[in-house]
N, C-alpha and C positions, 0 to 999 in steps of 0.2 A: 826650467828645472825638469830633470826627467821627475816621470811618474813612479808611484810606488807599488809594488803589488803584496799584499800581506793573505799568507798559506798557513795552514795548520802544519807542525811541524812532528809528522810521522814517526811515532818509532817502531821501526818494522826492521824488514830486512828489504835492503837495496836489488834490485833486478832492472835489467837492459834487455828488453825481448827485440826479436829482431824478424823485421816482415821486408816480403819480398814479394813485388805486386800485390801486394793488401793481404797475402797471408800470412798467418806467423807462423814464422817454421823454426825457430830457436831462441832460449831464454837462459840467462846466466846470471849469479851471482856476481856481484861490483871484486869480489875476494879480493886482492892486494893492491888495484886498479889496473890492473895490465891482465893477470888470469883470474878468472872465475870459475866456478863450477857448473858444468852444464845440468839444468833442472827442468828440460826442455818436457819430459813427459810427465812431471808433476806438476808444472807453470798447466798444463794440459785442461787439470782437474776443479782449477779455479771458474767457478761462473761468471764472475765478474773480468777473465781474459778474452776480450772480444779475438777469436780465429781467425772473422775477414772481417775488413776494415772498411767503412761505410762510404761512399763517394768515390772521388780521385782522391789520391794519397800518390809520394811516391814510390819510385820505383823501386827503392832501397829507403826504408826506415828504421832509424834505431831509439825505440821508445822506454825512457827510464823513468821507474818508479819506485814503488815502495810496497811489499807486501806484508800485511799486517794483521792481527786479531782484535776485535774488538771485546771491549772489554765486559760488557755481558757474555759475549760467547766464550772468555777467558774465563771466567767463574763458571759457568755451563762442567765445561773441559776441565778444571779440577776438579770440580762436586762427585762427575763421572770416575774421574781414577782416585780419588778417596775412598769411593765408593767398591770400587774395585782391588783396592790396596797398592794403588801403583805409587811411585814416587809423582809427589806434585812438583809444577813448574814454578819457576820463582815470580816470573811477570810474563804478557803476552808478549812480547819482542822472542825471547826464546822462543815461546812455546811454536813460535810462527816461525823460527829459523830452522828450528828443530826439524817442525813439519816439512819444509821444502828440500830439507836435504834428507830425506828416508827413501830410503833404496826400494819400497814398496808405495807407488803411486795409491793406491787404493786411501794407507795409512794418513797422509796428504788430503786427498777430497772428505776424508772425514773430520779432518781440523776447523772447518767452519773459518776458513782463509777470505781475504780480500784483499784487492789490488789497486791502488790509487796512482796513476800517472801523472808526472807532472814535469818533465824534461824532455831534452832528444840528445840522440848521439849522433853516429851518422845521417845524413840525410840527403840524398841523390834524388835533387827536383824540387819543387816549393814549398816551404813550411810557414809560418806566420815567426814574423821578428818579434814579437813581444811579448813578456812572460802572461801577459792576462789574455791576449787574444789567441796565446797557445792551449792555455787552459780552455778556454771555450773549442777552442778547435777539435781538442785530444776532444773531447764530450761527445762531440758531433762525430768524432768516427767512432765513438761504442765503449770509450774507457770511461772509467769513475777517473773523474779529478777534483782537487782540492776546491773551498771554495776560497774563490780569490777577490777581494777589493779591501779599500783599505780603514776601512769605520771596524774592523775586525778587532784594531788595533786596543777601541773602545768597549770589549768585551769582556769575559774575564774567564781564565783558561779552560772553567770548571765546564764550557759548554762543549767543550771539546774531547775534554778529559772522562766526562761519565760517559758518552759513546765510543769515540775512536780512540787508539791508545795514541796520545800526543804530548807531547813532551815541550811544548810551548808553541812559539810561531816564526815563521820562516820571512825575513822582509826583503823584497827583491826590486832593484831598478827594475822598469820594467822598458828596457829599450838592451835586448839581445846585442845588437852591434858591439855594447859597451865594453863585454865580457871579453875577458883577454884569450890568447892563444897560446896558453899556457900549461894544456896540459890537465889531465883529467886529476883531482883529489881523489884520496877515499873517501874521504867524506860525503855523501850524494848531495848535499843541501849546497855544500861550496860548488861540488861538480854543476847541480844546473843551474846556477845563475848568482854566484857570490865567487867568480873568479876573479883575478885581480887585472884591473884596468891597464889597456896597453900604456907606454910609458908615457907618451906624447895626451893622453887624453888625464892622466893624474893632475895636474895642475890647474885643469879647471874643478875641481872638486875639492873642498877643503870641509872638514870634520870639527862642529862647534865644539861638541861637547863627544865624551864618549864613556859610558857605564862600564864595569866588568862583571860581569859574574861569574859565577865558577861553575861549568857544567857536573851531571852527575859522576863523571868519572875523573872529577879533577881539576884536568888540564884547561887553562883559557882556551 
């Protein structure tokens, strides 16, 4: 039976940074999943964006993540424009979307931003097949990423939730191969690694049992 791999499940906003011989030279928003917005000089302003990327990497890599505010620094960032009479944010997801798309990078590296990676898009040369040992790998060249195994599952969200702003957990085969060729979601949790199985590989996989819930916005 494939392996599992269990992620905290981010709520930020989606980015695809893009390195070319280990340097990053452009970062965009996931926007409709075909165009995004370039945020290339305010992706700049993050600490947590490693510039050059540590070892071999290759030639062309395209690394997706999740850019987010934690939730102490989210009360921080209201207390500050209360304080100052400005309208407050409703939750850190905004306040962090907000931030990357302002036309003044300065405004940006004052939000108290952070960057968790945990996917690939393109990649021209070798990358590791497996969603856990990708995790360790993104680590080892300079990025924050989720932590991943799966006793996670046995936790309870609230360890998650009073640090990083997350919105439950992310469960992933962890055997890349698996993932169909289908085609990028908006969604970034589907995009990296809850794409749908080629057709010839569905039938070995059958589904006991299956819960619903209804996310915040609704929709199954």
């Amino acid at each position: 039976d494939p392996a599992l791999v269990v992620e905290p499940k981010l709520d930020g906003l989606a980015i695809s940074l893009r390195y070319e011989g280990g340097r990053f030279v452009r970062a965009a928003t996931r926007g409709d999943g075909e165009t995004g917005e370039d945020v290339t000089e305010n992706l700049r302003t993050l600490r947590s964006l490693p510039l050059r990327l540590e070892g071999e990497v290759p030639e062309v890599l395209e690394v997706r993540g999740e850019v987010y505010m934690r939730r102490d620094d989210f009360r921080k960032l209201n207390a500050e424009r209360e304080k100052a009479g400005e309208p407050l944010f409703a939750n850190p997801r905004n306040a962090a979307a907000g931030a990357i798309r302002q036309l003044d990078p300065r405004i940006t590296a004052s939000r108290r931003l952070a960057l968790a990676a945990y996917g690939l898009g393109e990649v021209r040369g070798e990358a590791p097949s497996g969603q856990g040992s990708l995790l360790v790998w993104l680590k080892a060249k300079g990025f924050r990423a989720p932590v991943a195994s799966f006793d996670l599952l046995t936790r309870t969200s609230g360890a998650f939730t009073r640090t990083i702003n997350a919105n439950g957990r992310t469960v992933r085969i962890d055997i890349r191969l698996f993932y169909g060729k289908t085609g990028s979601d908006t969604d970034p949790d589907t995009d990296a690694g809850g794409r749908v199985l080629e057709n010839d590989m569905r039938a070995s996989l059958r589904s006991r049992d299956v819960i619903v819930y209804s996310g915040h916005s609704g929709p199954f």
